[in-house]
N, CA, C and O atoms as CSV, one atom per row, in Angstrom:
chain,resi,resn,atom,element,x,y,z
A,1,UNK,N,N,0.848,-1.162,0.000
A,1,UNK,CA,C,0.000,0.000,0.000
A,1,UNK,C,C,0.903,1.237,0.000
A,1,UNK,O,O,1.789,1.237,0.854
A,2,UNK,N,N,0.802,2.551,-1.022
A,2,UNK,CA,C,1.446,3.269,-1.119
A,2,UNK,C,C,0.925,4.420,-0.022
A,2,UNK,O,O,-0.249,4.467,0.345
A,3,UNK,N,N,2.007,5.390,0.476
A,3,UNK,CA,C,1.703,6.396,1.678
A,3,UNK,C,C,1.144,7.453,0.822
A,3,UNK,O,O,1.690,7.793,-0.228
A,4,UNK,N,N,-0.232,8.111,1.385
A,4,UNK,CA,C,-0.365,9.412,1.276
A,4,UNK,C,C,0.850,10.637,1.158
A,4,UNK,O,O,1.899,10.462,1.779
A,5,UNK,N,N,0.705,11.576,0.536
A,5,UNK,CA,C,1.581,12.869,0.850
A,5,UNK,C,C,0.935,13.592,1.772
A,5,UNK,O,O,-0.287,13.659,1.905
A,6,UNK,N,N,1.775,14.147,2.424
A,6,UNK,CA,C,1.646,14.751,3.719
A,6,UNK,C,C,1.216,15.950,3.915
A,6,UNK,O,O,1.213,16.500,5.016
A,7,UNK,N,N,0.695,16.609,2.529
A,7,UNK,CA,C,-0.167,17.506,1.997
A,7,UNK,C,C,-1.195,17.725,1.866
A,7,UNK,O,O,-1.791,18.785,1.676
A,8,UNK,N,N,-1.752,15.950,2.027
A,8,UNK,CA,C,-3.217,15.841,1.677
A,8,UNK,C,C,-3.878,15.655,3.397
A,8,UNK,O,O,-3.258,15.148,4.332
A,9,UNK,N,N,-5.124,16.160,3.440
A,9,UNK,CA,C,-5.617,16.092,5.092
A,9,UNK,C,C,-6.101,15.064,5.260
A,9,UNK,O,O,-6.567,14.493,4.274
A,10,UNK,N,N,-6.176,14.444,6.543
A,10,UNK,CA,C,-5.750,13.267,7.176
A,10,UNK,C,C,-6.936,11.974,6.954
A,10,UNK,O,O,-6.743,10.760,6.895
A,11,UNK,N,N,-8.550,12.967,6.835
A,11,UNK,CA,C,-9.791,12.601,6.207
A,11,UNK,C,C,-9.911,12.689,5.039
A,11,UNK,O,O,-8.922,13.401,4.861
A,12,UNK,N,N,-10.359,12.538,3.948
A,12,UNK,CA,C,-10.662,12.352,2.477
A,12,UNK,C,C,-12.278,12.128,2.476
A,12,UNK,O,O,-12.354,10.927,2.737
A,13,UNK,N,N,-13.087,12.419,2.387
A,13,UNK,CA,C,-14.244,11.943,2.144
A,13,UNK,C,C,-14.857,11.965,0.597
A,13,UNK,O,O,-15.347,12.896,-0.042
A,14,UNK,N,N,-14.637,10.589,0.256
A,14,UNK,CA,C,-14.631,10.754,-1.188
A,14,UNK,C,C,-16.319,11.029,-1.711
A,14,UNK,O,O,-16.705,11.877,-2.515
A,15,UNK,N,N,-16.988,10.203,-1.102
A,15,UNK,CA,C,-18.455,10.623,-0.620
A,15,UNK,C,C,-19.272,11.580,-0.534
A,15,UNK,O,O,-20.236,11.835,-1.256
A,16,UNK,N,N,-18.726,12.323,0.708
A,16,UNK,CA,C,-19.157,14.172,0.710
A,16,UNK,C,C,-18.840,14.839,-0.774
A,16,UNK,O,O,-19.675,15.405,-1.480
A,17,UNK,N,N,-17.672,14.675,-1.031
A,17,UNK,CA,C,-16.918,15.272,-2.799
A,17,UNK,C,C,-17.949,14.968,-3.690
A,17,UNK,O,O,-18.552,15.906,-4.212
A,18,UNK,N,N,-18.351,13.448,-4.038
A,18,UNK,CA,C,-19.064,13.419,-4.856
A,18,UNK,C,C,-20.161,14.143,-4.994
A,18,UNK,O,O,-20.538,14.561,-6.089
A,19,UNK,N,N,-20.831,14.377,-3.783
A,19,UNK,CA,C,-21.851,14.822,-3.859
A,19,UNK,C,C,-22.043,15.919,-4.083
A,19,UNK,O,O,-22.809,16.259,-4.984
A,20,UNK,N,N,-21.333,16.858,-3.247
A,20,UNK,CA,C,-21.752,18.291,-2.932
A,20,UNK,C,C,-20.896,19.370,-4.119
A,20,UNK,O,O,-21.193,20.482,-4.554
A,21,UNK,N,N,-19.455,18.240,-4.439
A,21,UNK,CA,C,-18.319,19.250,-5.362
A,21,UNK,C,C,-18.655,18.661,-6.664
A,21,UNK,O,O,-17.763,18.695,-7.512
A,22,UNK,N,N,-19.600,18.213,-6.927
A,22,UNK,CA,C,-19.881,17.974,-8.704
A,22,UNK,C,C,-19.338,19.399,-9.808
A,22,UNK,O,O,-19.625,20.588,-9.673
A,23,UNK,N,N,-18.730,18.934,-10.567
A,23,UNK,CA,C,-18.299,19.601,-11.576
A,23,UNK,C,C,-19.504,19.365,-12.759
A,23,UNK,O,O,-20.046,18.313,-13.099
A,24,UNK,N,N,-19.697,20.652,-13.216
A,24,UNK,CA,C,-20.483,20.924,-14.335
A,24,UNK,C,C,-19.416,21.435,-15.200
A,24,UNK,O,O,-18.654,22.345,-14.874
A,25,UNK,N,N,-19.389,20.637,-16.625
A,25,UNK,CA,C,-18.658,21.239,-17.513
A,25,UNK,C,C,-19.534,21.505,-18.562
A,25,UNK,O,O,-20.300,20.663,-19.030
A,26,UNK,N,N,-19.428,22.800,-18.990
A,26,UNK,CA,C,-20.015,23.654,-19.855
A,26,UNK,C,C,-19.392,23.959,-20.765
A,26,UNK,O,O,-18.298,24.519,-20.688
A,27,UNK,N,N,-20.115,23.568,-22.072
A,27,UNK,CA,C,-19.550,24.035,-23.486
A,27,UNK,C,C,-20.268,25.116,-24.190
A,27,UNK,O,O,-21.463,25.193,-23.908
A,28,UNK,N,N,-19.836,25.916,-24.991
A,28,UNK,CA,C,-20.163,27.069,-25.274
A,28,UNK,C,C,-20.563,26.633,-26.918
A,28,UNK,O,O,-20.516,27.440,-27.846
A,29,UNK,N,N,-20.878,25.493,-27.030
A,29,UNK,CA,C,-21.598,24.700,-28.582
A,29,UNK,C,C,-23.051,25.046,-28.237
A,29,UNK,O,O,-23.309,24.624,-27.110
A,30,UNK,N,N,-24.152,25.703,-28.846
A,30,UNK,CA,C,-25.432,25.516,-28.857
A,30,UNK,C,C,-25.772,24.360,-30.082
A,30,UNK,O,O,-26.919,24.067,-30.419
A,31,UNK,N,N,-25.107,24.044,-30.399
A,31,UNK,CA,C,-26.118,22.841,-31.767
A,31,UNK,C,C,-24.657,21.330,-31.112
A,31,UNK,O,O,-24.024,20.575,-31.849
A,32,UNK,N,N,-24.614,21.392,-30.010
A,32,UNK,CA,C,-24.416,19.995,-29.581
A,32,UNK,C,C,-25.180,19.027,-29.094
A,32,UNK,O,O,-25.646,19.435,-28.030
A,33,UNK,N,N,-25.515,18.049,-29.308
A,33,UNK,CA,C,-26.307,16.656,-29.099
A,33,UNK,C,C,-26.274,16.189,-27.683
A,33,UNK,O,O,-25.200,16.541,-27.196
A,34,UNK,N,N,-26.716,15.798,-27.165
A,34,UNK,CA,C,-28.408,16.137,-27.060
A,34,UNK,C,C,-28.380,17.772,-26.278
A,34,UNK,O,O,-27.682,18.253,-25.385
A,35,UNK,N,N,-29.046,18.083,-26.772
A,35,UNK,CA,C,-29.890,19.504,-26.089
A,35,UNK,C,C,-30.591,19.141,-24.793
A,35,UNK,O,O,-31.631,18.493,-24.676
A,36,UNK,N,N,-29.584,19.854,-23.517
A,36,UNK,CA,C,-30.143,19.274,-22.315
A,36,UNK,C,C,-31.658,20.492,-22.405
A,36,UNK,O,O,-32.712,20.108,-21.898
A,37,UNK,N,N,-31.615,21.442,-22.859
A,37,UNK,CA,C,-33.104,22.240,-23.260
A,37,UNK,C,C,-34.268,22.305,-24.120
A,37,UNK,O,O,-35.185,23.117,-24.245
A,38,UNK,N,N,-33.964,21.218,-24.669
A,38,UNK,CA,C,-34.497,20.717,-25.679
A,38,UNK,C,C,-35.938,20.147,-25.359
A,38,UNK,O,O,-35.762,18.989,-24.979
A,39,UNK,N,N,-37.273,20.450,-25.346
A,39,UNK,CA,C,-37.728,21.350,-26.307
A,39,UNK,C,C,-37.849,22.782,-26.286
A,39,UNK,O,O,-37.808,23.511,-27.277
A,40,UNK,N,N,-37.971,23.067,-25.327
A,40,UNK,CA,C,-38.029,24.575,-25.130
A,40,UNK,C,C,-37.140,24.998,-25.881
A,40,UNK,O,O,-37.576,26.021,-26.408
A,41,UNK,N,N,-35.829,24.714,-26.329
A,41,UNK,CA,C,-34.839,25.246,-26.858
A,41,UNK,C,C,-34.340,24.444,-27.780
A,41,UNK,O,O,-33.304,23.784,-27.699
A,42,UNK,N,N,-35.344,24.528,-28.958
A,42,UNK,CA,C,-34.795,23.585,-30.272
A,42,UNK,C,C,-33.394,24.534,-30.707
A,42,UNK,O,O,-32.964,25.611,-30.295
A,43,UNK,N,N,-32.913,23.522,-31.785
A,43,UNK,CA,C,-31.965,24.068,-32.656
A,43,UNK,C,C,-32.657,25.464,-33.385
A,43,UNK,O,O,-32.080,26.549,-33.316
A,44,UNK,N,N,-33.566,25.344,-33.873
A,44,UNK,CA,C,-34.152,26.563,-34.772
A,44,UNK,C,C,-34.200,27.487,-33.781
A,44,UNK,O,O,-33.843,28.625,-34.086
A,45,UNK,N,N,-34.494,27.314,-32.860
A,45,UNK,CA,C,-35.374,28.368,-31.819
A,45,UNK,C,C,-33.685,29.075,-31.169
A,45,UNK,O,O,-33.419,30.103,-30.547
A,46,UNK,N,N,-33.193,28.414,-31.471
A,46,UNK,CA,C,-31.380,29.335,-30.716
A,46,UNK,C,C,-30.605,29.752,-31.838
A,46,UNK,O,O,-29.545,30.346,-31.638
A,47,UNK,N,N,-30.995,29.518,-32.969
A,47,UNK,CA,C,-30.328,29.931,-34.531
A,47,UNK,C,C,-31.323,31.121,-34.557
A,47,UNK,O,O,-30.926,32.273,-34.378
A,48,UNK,N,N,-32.267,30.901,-34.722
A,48,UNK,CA,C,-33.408,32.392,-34.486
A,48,UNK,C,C,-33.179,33.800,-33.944
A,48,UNK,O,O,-33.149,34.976,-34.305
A,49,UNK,N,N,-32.992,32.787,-32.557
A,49,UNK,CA,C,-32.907,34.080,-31.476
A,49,UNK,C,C,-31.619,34.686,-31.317
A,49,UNK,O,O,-31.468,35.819,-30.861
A,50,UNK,N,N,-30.100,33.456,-31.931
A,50,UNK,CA,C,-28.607,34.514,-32.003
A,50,UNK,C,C,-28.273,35.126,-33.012
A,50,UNK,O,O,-27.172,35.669,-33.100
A,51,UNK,N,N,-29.364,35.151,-34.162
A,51,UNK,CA,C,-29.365,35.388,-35.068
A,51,UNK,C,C,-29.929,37.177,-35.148
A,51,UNK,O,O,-29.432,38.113,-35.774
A,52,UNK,N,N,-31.303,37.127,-34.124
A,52,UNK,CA,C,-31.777,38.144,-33.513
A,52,UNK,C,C,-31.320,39.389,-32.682
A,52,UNK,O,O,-31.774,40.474,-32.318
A,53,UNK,N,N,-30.193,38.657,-32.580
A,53,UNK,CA,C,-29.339,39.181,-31.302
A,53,UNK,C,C,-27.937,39.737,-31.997
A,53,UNK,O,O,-27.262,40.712,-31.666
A,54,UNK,N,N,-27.777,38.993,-32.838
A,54,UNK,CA,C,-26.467,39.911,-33.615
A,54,UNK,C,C,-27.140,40.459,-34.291
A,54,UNK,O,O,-27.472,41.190,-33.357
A,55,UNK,N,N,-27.836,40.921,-35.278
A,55,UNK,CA,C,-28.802,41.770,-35.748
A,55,UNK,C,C,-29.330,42.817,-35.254
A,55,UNK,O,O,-29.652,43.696,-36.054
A,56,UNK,N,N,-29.471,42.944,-34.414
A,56,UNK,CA,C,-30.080,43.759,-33.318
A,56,UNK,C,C,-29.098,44.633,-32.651
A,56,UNK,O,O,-29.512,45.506,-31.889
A,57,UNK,N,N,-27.709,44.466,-32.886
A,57,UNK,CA,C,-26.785,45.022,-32.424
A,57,UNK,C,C,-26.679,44.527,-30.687
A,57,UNK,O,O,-25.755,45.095,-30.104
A,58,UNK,N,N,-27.179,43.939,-30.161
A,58,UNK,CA,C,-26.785,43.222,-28.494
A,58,UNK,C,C,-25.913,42.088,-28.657
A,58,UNK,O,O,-25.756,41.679,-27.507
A,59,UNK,N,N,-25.315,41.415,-29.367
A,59,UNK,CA,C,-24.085,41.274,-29.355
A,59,UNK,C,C,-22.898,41.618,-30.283
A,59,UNK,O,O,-23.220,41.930,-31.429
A,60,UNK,N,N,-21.564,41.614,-29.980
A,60,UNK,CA,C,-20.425,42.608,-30.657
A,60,UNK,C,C,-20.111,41.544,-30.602
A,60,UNK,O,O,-20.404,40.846,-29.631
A,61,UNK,N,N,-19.377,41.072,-31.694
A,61,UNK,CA,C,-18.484,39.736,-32.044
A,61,UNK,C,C,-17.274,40.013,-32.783
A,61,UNK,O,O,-16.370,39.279,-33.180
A,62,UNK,N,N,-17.489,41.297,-32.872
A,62,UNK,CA,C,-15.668,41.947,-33.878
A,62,UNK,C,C,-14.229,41.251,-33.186
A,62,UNK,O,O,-13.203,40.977,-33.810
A,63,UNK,N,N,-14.480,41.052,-31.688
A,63,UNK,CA,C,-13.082,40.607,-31.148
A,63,UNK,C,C,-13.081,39.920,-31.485
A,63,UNK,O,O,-12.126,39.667,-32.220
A,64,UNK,N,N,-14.356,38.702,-31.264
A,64,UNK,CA,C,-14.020,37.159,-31.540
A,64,UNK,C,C,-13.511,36.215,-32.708
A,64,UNK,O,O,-13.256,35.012,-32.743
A,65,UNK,N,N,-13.447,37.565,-33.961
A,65,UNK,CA,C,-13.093,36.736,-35.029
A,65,UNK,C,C,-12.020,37.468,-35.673
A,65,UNK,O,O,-12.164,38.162,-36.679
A,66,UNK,N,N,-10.681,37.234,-34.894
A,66,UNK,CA,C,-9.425,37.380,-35.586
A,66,UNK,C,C,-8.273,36.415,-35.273
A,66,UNK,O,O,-8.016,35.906,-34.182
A,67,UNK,N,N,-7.609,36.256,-36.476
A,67,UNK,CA,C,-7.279,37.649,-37.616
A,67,UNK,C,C,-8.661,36.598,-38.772
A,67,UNK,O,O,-9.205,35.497,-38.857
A,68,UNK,N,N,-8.604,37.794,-39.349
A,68,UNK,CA,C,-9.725,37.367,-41.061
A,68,UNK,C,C,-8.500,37.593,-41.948
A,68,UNK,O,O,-7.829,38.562,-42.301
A,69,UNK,N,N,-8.505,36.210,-42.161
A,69,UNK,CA,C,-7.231,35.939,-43.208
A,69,UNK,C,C,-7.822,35.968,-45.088
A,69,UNK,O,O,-9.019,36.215,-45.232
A,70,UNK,N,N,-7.254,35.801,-45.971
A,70,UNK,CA,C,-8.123,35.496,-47.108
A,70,UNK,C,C,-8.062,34.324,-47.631
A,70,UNK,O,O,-7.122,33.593,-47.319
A,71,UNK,N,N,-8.629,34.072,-48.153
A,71,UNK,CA,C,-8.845,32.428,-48.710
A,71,UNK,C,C,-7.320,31.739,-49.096
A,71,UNK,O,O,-6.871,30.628,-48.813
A,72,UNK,N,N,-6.694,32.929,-49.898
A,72,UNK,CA,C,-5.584,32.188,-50.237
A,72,UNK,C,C,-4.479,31.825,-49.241
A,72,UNK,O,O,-3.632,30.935,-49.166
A,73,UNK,N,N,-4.801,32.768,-48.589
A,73,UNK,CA,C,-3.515,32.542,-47.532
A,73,UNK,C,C,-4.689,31.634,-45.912
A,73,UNK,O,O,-4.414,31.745,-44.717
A,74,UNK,N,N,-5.546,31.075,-46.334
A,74,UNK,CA,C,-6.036,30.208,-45.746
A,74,UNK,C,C,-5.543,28.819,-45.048
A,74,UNK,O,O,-5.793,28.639,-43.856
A,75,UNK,N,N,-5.006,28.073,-45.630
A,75,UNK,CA,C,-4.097,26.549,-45.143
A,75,UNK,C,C,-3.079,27.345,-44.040
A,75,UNK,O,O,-2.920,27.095,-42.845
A,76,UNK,N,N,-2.386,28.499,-44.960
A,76,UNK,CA,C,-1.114,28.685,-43.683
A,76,UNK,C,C,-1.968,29.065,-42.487
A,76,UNK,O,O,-2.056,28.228,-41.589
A,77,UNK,N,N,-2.533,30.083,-42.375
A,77,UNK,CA,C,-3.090,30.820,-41.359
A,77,UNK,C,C,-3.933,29.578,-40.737
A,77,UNK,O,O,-4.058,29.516,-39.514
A,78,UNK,N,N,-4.273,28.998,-41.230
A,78,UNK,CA,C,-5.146,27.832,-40.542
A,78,UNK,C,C,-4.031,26.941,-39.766
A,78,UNK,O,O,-4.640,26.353,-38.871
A,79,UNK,N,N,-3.081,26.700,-39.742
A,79,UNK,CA,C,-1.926,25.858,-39.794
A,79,UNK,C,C,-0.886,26.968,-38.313
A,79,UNK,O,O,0.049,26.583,-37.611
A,80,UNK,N,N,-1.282,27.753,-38.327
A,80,UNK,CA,C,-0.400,28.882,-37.546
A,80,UNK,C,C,-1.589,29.015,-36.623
A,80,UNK,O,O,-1.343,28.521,-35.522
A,81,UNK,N,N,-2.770,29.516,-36.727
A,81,UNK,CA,C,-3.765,29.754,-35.842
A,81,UNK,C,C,-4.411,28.683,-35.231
A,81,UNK,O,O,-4.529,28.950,-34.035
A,82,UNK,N,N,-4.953,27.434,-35.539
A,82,UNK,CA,C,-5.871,26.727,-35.234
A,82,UNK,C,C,-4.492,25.373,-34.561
A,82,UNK,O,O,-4.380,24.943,-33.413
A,83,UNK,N,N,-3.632,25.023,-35.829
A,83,UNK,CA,C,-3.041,23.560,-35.076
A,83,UNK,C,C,-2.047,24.232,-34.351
A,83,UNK,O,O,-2.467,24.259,-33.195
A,84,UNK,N,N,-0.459,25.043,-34.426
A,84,UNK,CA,C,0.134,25.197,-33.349
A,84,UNK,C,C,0.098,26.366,-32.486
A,84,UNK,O,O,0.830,26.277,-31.501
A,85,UNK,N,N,-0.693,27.638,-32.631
A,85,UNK,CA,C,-0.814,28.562,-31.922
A,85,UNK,C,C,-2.475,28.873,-31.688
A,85,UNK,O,O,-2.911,29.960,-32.068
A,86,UNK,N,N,-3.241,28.037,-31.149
A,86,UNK,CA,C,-4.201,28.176,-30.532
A,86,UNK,C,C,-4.918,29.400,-29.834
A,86,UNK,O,O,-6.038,29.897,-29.951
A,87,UNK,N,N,-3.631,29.723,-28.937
A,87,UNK,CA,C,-4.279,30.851,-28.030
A,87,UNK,C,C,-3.506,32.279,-28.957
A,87,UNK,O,O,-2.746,33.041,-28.359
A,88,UNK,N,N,-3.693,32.388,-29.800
A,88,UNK,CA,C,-3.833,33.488,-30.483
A,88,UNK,C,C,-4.555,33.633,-31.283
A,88,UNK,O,O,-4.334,34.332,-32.272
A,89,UNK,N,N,-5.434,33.113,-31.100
A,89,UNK,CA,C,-6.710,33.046,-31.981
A,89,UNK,C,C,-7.999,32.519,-31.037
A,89,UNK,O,O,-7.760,31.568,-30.292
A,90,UNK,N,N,-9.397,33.107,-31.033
A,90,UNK,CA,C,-10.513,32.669,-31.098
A,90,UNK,C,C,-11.127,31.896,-31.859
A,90,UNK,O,O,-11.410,30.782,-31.419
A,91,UNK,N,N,-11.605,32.344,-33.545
A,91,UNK,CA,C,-12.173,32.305,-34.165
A,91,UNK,C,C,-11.146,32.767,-35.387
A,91,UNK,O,O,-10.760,33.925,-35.230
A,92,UNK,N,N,-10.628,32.120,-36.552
A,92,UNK,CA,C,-10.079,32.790,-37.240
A,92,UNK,C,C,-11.121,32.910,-38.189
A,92,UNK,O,O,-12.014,32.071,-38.070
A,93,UNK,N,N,-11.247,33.810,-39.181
A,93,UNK,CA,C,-12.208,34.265,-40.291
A,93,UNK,C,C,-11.946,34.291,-41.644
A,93,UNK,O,O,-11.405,35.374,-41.868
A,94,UNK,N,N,-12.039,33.742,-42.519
A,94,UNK,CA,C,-11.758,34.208,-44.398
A,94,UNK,C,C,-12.463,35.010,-44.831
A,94,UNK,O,O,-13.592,35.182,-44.371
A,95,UNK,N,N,-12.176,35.421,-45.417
A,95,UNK,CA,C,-12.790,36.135,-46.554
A,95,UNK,C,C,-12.769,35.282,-48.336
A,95,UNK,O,O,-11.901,34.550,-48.811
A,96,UNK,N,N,-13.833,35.669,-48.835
A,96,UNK,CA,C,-13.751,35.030,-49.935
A,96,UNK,C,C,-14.485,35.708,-51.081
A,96,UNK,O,O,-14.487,35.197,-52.201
């Protein structure tokens, strides 16, 4: 039997944890499977309404989509933004 580190406190209640420290992980996908809102909140009915909502000017999405590269220079920028530099990018954008 391997020793605890002497870091960890002396009780563990794996029990209490489960219960009370549940982790909710939240994704920021609205058209992911299954729709825990679903029906109240079909696919149409959230394409509608963010659709409504950028339209409407209540949401600003200019940060979220850079850089807007152009088509041609698409593969690299895709290749620089998305596979090895991730966090410099949100959303990258083309133009076409």
């Amino acid at each position: 039997m391997s020793r605890l580190p002497n870091r960890l406190p002396k009780v563990f209640n794996l029990g209490r944890e489960a219960h009370f420290n549940n982790a909710k992980i939240v994704f920021s996908r609205a058209c992911s499977e299954p729709n825990p809102d679903y029906p109240r909140w079909s696919r149409k009915r959230i394409e509608e309404t963010c659709w409504e909502l950028l339209m409407n000017g209540y949401l600003n999405c200019e940060d979220l989509i850079d850089p807007v590269v152009t088509f041609a220079n698409s593969p690299e920028s895709y290749m620089q933004y998305v596979d090895q530099h991730p966090e410099q990018s949100i959303k990258m954008g083309v133009t076409f």
